[in-house]
DODRENVO-799251 format. One record per atom (N, C-alpha, C): x, y, z. Coordinates in steps of 0.1 Angstrom, whole numbers, plus 5000, padded with zeros to 4 digits. Last residue first. Layout:
BEGIN
XYZ/...
//
This chain:
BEGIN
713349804723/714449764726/715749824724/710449804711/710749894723/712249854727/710449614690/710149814688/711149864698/710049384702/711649424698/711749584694/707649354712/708549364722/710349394713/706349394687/706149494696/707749514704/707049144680/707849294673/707349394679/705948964699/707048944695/708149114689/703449014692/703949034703/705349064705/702748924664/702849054668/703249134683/703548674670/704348724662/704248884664/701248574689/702648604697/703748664685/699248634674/699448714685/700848734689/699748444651/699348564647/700048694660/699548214667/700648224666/700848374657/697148244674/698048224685/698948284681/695248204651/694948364662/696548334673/696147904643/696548074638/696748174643/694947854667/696647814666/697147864654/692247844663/692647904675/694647924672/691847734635/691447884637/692547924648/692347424641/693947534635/693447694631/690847384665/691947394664/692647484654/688147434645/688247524653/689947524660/688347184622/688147334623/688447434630/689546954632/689847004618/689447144620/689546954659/690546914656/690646994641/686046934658/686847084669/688547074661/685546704647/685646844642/686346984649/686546564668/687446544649/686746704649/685246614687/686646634686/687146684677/682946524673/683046644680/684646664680/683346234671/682846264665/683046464665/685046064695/684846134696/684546244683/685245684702/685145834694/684545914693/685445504722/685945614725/686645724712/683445284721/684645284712/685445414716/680945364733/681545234734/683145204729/680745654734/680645554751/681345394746/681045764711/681945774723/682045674734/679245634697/680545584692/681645644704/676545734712/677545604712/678345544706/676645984701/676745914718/677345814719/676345954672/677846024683/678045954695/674145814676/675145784667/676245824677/672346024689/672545914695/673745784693/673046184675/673146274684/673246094692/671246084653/672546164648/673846174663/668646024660/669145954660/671045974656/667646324661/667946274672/669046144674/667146384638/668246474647/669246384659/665746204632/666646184623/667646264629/663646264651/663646114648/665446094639/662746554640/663246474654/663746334656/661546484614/663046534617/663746504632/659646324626/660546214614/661746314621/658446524640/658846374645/659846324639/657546804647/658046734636/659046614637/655946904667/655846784663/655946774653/657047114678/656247154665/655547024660/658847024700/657347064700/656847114689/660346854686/658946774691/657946834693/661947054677/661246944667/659846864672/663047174697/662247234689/661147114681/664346954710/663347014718/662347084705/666346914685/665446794693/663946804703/668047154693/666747124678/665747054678/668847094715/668247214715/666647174707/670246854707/669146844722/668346954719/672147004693/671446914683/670346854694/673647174707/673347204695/671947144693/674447004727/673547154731/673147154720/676146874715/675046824717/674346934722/677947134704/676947064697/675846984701/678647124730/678347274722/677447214713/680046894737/678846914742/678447014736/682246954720/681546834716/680146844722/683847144729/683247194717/681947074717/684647004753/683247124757/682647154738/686046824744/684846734748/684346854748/687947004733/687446964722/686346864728/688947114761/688347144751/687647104740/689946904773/688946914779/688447014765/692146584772/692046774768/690646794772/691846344796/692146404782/691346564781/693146104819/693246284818/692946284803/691045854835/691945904823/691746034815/691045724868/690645814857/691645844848/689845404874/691245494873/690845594864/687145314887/687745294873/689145394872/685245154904/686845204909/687345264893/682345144905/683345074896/685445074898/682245394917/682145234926/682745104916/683145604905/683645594908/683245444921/681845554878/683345564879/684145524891/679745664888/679645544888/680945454886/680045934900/679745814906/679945674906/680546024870/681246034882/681645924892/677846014866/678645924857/680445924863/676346164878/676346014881/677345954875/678146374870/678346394885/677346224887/677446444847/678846364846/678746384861/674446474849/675046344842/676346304841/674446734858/674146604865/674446434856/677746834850/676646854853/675746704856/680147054867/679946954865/678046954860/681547364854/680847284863/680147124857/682447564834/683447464844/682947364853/679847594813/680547624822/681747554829/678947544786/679247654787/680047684798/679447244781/679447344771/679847494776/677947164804/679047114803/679547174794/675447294806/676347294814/678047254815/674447204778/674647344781/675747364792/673646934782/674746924777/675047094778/671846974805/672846894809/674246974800/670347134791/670247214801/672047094804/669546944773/669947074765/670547104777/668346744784/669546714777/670046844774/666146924795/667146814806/668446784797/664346944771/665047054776/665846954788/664346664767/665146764756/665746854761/662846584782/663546484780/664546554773/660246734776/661046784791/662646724789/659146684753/659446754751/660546784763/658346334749/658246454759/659646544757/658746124733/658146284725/657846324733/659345844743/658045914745/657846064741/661545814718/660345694721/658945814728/662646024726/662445994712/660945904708/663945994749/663146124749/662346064734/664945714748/663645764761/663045884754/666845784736/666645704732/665045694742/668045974753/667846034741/666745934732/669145824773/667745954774/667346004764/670845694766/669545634766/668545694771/672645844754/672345724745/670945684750/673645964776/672846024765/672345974753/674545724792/673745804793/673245864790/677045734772/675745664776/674545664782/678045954779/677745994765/676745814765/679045924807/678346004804/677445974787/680845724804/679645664814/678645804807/682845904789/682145774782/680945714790/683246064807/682846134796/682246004787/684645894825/683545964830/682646044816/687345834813/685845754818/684545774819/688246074809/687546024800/686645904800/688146354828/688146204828/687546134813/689146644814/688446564821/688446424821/691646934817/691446794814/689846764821/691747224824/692247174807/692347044808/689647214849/690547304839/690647224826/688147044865/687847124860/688247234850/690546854870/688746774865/687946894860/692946944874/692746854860/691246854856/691647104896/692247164884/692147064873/690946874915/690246904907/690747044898/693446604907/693346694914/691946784904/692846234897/692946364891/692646464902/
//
Protein backbone atom coordinates (compact mmCIF):
# COMPACT_ATOMS: atom_id res chain seq x y z
CA UNK A 1 0.00 0.00 0.00
CA UNK A 2 1.20 3.64 -1.16
CA UNK A 3 0.92 5.83 1.90
CA UNK A 4 -2.42 7.68 0.57
CA UNK A 5 -4.02 4.08 0.87
CA UNK A 6 -2.37 3.76 4.58
CA UNK A 7 -3.46 7.23 5.44
CA UNK A 8 -6.51 8.24 3.35
CA UNK A 9 -9.64 6.05 2.63
CA UNK A 10 -7.85 2.67 3.32
CA UNK A 11 -5.91 0.83 6.18
CA UNK A 12 -4.32 -2.45 6.37
CA UNK A 13 -6.40 -4.70 7.83
CA UNK A 14 -3.66 -6.84 9.12
CA UNK A 15 -2.41 -4.28 10.91
CA UNK A 16 -5.85 -3.23 12.42
CA UNK A 17 -6.12 -6.93 13.64
CA UNK A 18 -2.25 -7.12 15.22
CA UNK A 19 -3.64 -3.84 16.64
CA UNK A 20 -7.10 -4.74 18.20
CA UNK A 21 -4.77 -7.52 20.05
CA UNK A 22 -2.98 -5.55 21.42
CA UNK A 23 -5.89 -3.90 22.93
CA UNK A 24 -6.93 -7.18 24.10
CA UNK A 25 -4.03 -7.34 26.21
CA UNK A 26 -3.59 -3.91 27.66
CA UNK A 27 -6.95 -3.83 28.38
CA UNK A 28 -6.65 -7.12 29.92
CA UNK A 29 -3.36 -5.59 32.04
CA UNK A 30 -5.20 -2.28 32.68
CA UNK A 31 -8.17 -4.28 34.36
CA UNK A 32 -6.05 -6.78 36.30
CA UNK A 33 -3.75 -3.82 37.70
CA UNK A 34 -6.55 -0.68 38.08
CA UNK A 35 -3.79 1.63 36.90
CA UNK A 36 -5.48 4.28 35.87
CA UNK A 37 -2.24 5.23 33.19
CA UNK A 38 -3.22 1.82 31.31
CA UNK A 39 -6.54 3.86 30.21
CA UNK A 40 -5.27 7.17 29.66
CA UNK A 41 -2.44 5.20 26.92
CA UNK A 42 -5.59 3.37 25.46
CA UNK A 43 -7.65 6.59 25.29
CA UNK A 44 -4.68 8.68 23.93
CA UNK A 45 -3.83 5.50 21.34
CA UNK A 46 -7.38 4.86 20.40
CA UNK A 47 -7.92 9.06 20.18
CA UNK A 48 -5.15 9.10 17.64
CA UNK A 49 -6.48 6.87 15.43
CA UNK A 50 -10.13 8.29 15.84
CA UNK A 51 -9.34 11.73 15.45
CA UNK A 52 -6.28 12.02 13.24
CA UNK A 53 -4.55 10.59 9.93
CA UNK A 54 -1.74 9.60 12.06
CA UNK A 55 -0.54 6.53 12.93
CA UNK A 56 -0.60 5.59 16.54
CA UNK A 57 1.77 3.75 18.70
CA UNK A 58 0.00 0.64 18.57
CA UNK A 59 -0.64 0.48 14.82
CA UNK A 60 3.09 1.67 14.21
CA UNK A 61 4.12 -1.91 16.36
CA UNK A 62 1.45 -3.59 14.89
CA UNK A 63 2.86 -2.18 11.62
CA UNK A 64 5.98 -3.68 12.51
CA UNK A 65 5.00 -6.64 13.26
CA UNK A 66 3.20 -7.07 9.90
CA UNK A 67 5.72 -6.24 8.87
CA UNK A 68 8.68 -9.11 9.94
CA UNK A 69 5.91 -11.43 9.64
CA UNK A 70 5.90 -10.28 5.97
CA UNK A 71 2.11 -10.29 5.95
CA UNK A 72 0.73 -8.68 2.59
CA UNK A 73 -1.35 -5.89 3.40
CA UNK A 74 -5.08 -5.86 3.07
CA UNK A 75 -6.76 -2.39 1.77
CA UNK A 76 -10.14 -1.86 3.72
CA UNK A 77 -12.26 1.41 4.05
CA UNK A 78 -10.79 3.30 6.68
CA UNK A 79 -13.81 5.05 7.95
CA UNK A 80 -15.84 2.74 9.63
CA UNK A 81 -12.26 1.36 11.52
CA UNK A 82 -11.92 5.48 12.67
CA UNK A 83 -15.80 5.37 13.75
CA UNK A 84 -14.60 1.95 15.52
CA UNK A 85 -11.70 3.64 17.41
CA UNK A 86 -14.27 6.69 18.31
CA UNK A 87 -15.74 4.25 20.33
CA UNK A 88 -12.82 2.60 21.79
CA UNK A 89 -11.91 6.22 22.65
CA UNK A 90 -15.34 6.01 23.86
CA UNK A 91 -15.32 3.17 26.07
CA UNK A 92 -10.95 3.48 27.27
CA UNK A 93 -12.16 7.05 28.20
CA UNK A 94 -15.07 5.54 30.71
CA UNK A 95 -12.63 2.82 31.68
CA UNK A 96 -10.16 5.67 32.94
CA UNK A 97 -13.20 7.36 34.64
CA UNK A 98 -14.31 4.13 36.31
CA UNK A 99 -11.09 3.19 37.97
CA UNK A 100 -10.53 6.40 39.13
CA UNK A 101 -13.72 6.64 41.13
CA UNK A 102 -12.90 3.07 41.75
CA UNK A 103 -15.93 1.79 40.32
CA UNK A 104 -14.39 -1.61 39.54
CA UNK A 105 -17.36 -4.04 38.82
CA UNK A 106 -18.49 -1.06 36.11
CA UNK A 107 -14.92 -0.90 34.97
CA UNK A 108 -14.75 -4.54 34.87
CA UNK A 109 -18.08 -4.71 32.68
CA UNK A 110 -16.85 -1.54 30.38
CA UNK A 111 -13.93 -3.00 30.05
CA UNK A 112 -14.65 -6.45 29.37
CA UNK A 113 -17.14 -5.03 26.29
CA UNK A 114 -14.12 -3.25 24.75
CA UNK A 115 -12.09 -6.47 25.21
CA UNK A 116 -15.12 -8.58 23.44
CA UNK A 117 -14.85 -6.24 20.39
CA UNK A 118 -11.04 -6.40 20.50
CA UNK A 119 -11.12 -9.63 20.01
CA UNK A 120 -13.67 -10.55 17.71
CA UNK A 121 -11.57 -8.23 15.44
CA UNK A 122 -8.16 -9.66 15.99
CA UNK A 123 -9.23 -13.21 15.77
CA UNK A 124 -12.21 -13.46 13.38
CA UNK A 125 -12.06 -10.17 11.58
CA UNK A 126 -15.25 -8.55 13.08
CA UNK A 127 -15.69 -5.57 13.20
CA UNK A 128 -18.40 -4.78 15.96
CA UNK A 129 -17.90 -0.80 15.21
CA UNK A 130 -18.27 -1.18 11.58
CA UNK A 131 -21.71 -2.88 11.78
CA UNK A 132 -22.62 0.04 13.60
CA UNK A 133 -20.99 2.80 11.63
CA UNK A 134 -22.75 0.55 8.54
CA UNK A 135 -26.30 0.65 10.16
CA UNK A 136 -26.26 4.19 11.49
CA UNK A 137 -23.90 6.58 10.53
CA UNK A 138 -23.45 5.22 6.68
CA UNK A 139 -27.01 5.78 5.53
CA UNK A 140 -27.00 9.49 7.68
CA UNK A 141 -23.78 10.30 5.55
CA UNK A 142 -25.45 8.87 2.00
CA UNK A 143 -28.70 10.73 2.71
CA UNK A 144 -26.72 14.27 3.44
CA UNK A 145 -24.97 13.08 -0.14
CA UNK A 146 -27.48 12.39 -2.09
CA UNK A 147 -29.73 15.42 -0.45
CA UNK A 148 -26.47 17.70 -1.66
CA UNK A 149 -25.98 16.49 -5.02
CA UNK A 150 -29.91 16.84 -5.72
CA UNK A 151 -29.77 20.29 -4.62
CA UNK A 152 -26.69 20.69 -6.63
CA UNK A 153 -28.04 19.34 -9.32
CA UNK A 154 -31.14 22.20 -9.60
CA UNK A 155 -29.03 24.78 -8.72
CA UNK A 156 -26.86 23.81 -11.70
CA UNK A 157 -30.01 23.57 -14.00
CA UNK A 158 -31.53 27.28 -12.46
CA UNK A 159 -28.58 28.80 -14.11
CA UNK A 160 -28.96 27.15 -17.61
Amino acid sequence: MNKQETFGIYKDERVIRITAAAVVILTLIMLITRREIAAVFLALDFGIRAFTMQHSLLSLIAKSIAGIFRLKPKPVFAAPKKFAALLGFIFSTTIFALVHFHLFTEAYIVGGILIFCAFLESAFNICIGCYIYNLVIAPVVNQRHLKNKSAAGRNHNTFQ
